[in-house]
N, C-alpha and C positions, 0 to 999 in steps of 0.2 A: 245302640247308636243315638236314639232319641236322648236316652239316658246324661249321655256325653255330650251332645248340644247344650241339653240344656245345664249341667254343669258349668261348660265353658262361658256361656252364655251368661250365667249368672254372675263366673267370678268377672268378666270384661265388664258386665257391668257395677259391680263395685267398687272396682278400681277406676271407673271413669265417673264415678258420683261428682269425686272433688274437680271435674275438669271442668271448665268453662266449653259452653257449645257456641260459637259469636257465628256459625255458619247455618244458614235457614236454606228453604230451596230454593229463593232468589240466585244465592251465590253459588249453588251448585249448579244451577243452568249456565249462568254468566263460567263456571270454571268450566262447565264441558265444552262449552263453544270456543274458551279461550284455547285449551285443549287437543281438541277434534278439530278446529278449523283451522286452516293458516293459509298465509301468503304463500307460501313454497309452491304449495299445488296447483295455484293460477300457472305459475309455470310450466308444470309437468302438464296440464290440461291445456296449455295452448300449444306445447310440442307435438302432444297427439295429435291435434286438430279437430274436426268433425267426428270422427271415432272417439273420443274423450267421454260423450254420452257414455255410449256403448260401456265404457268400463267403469262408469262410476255406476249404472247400474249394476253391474256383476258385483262391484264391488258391496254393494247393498246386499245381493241377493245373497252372495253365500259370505261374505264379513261381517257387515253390520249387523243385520237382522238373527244372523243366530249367535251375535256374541249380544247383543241387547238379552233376548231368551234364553241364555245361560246365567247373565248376571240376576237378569228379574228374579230366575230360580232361583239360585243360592243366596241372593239375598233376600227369600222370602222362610226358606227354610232355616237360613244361618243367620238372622240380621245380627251379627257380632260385628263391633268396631272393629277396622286391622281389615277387614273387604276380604279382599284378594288372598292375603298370608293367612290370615284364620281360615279361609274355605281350606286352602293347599294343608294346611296342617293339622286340621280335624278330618279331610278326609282321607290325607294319606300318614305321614305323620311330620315331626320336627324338623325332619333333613329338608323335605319338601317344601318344607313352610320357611325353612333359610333359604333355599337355593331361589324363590321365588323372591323375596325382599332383597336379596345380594343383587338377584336381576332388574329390579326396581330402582335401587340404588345406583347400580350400574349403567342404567338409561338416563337417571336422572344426571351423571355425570359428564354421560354422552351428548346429552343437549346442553347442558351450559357449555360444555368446550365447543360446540358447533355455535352455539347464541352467539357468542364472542367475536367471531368470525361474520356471523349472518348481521349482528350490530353495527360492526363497522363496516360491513358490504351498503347495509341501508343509509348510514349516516355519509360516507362517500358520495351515493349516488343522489342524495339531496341535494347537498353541498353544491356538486357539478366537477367539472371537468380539473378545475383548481384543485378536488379532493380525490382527485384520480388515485393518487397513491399510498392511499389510508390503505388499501385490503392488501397492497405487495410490502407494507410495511410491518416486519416485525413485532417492535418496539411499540407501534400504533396498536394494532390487533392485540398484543399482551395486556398493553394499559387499560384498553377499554373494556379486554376479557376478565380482568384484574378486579377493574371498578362493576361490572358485574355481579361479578361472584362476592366480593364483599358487601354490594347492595341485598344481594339476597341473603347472604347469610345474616345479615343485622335484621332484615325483616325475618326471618325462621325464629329469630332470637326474641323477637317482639314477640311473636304468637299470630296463629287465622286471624286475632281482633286487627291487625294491621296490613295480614299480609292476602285478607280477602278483598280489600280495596284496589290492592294493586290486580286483580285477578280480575275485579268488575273493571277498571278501567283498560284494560288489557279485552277483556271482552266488549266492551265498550267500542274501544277501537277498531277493532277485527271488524263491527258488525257497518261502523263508518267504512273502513274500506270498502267493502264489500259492496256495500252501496253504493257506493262510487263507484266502482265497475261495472256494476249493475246501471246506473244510469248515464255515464259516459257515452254507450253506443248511440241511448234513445236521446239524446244530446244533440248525438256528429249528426244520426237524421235528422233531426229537427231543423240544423241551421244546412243542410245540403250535403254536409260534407262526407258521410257514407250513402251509396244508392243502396244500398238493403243492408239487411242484418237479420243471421237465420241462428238464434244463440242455441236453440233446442234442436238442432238439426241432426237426428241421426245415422251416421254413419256406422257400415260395419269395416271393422281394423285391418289393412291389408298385409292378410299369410302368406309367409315366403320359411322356405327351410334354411336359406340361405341369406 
């Protein structure tokens, strides 16, 4: 097995001598936050409520933390470009190592056609009430799904040297928002306008079978 690590290992890196590396670990922090974080889940966390704690610890306990400790491993044992497809296909074999990039590909497709939608959901509710009809329109949602997908494909086309900038502003962003919600509340206290604010407050989720 060692044997064939390092094999693969040797030929991955030959054939990436002639590549350009333009990604350091600045931009890989700025892509994992761009990533891992999103607006979406302000949502789904304020639907919960007070129980919202409650599950993004679970979600740490048995999610995050043991998929952090699976990749630490195999990327300490396997550091082959390719991440994810080279573990699946050196440790099981080639079917393995397609069906997992087909799955990659397949998500990646899945989020630009949701982007497209969640684009012009955002740009509407900027707008205001005048732009009400951006998200029930067709013709709207296509175009700007459209101008999307050709935005990125011309950056894929460019290469990481262009397409990590959009990644750090994009994280860039996320981390302004967030800060913004973050000091919003301590805000509304300040000038009166909320009598408390308990953001850390844990609740447990209430069980029903029904």
């Amino acid at each position: 097995m060692s044997t064939d690590l390092e094999r693969a290992e040797q030929n991955v890196e030959t054939r990436s001598e002639s590549l350009k590396k333009p990604l350091g670990l600045f931009d890989l922090v700025l892509t994992q936050i761009l990533f891992v974080v999103g607006s979406s889940w302000v949502g789904a966390a304020a639907k919960l409520g007070r129980a919202h704690l409650f599950f993004w610890l679970l979600a740490i306990l048995l999610f995050y933390i043991p998929q952090a400790a699976v990749v630490i491993y195999l990327n300490r044992r396997m550091p082959l470009e390719g991440g994810i497809y080279q573990w699946a296909k050196l440790g099981f074999n080639e079917f393995a190592g397609f069906i997992v990039a087909w799955n990659l590909w397949l998500l990646s497709i899945t989020v630009i056609a949701l982007g497209g939608m969640f684009t012009t959901t955002n740009i509407s509710y900027a707008i205001g009430p005048s732009a009400a009809w951006m998200p029930n329109s067709k013709w709207g949602v296509s175009l700007i799904s459209s101008a999307l997908v050709a935005g990125l494909g011309w950056t894929c086309v460019r290469g990481l040297s262009l397409g990590k900038w959009l990644h750090n502003v994009g994280a860039f962003a996320m981390l302004l928002v967030y800060g913004a919600l973050i000091c919003l509340p301590l805000l509304g206290l300040m000038r009166g306008e909320l009598k408390s604010y308990q953001p850390l407050q844990l609740a447990l989720p209430t069980m029903s079978i029904f």
